[in-house]
N, C-alpha and C positions, 0 to 999 in steps of 0.2 A: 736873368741873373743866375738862376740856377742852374741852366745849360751852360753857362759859362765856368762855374762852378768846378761842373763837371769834366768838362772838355780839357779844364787846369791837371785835375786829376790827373787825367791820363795821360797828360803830360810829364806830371810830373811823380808819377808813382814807378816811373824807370830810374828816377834820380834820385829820389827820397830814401829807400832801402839802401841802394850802394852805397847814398853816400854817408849813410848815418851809419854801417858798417865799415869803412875802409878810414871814416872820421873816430870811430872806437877804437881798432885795431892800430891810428898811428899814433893813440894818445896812451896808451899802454904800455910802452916801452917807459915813459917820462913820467908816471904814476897817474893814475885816470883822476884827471878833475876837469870841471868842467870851462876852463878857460883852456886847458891845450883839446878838451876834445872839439871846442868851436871855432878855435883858431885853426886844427884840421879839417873842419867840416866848412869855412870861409875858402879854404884852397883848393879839397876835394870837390865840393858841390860843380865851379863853375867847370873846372875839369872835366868832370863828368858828364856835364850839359856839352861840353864839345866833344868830346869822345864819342859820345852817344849820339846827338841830332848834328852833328858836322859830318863826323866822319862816316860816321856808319849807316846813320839811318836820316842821310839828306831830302827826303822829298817828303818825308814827314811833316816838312815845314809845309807843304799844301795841303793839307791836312786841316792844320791850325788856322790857316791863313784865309780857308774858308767860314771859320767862323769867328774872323774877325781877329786874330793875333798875330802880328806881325813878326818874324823871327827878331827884329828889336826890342818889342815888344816882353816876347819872351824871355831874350837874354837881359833885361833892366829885373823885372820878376824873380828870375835868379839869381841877379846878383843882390836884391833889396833882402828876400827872402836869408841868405846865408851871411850880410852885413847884419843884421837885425838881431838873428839868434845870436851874432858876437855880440853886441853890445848888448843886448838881457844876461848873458853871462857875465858880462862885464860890470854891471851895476848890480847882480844876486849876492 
């Protein structure tokens, strides 16, 4: 559990900083609260998960795939992950 844990991490600490930056920066123009900064961070995040392990860094997925995560896998994780912060926002 813990090695999996971790493995998440590193997954997903290429996605986490951009995306909780470029989800501030597009909710600023529109006065920052926190229902547009999670409705940019529900559009930015999966973006980013393709930007990053699609296009640029594809063989990453064997990587993951070795300890058991499937690039499905992955990409349901990311999208539960960035549905989830909207609706906590949604019902704060």
């Amino acid at each position: 559990m813990i090695s999996e844990i971790k493995i998440l991490w590193i997954f997903y600490k290429k996605l986490i900083i951009p995306g909780f930056s470029f989800s501030l920066l597009s909710s600023i123009p529109f006065g920052f609260n926190y229902d547009h900064f999670t409705t940019g961070f529900l559009f930015i995040f999966p973006l980013l998960h393709y930007l990053i392990y699609e296009v640029r860094l594809k063989n990453e997925y064997f990587f993951y795939a070795n300890f058991g995560f499937s690039k499905r896998h992955l990409w349901i994780l990311t999208l539960i992950f960035a549905v989830s912060l909207k609706l906590i926002a949604t019902f704060i």
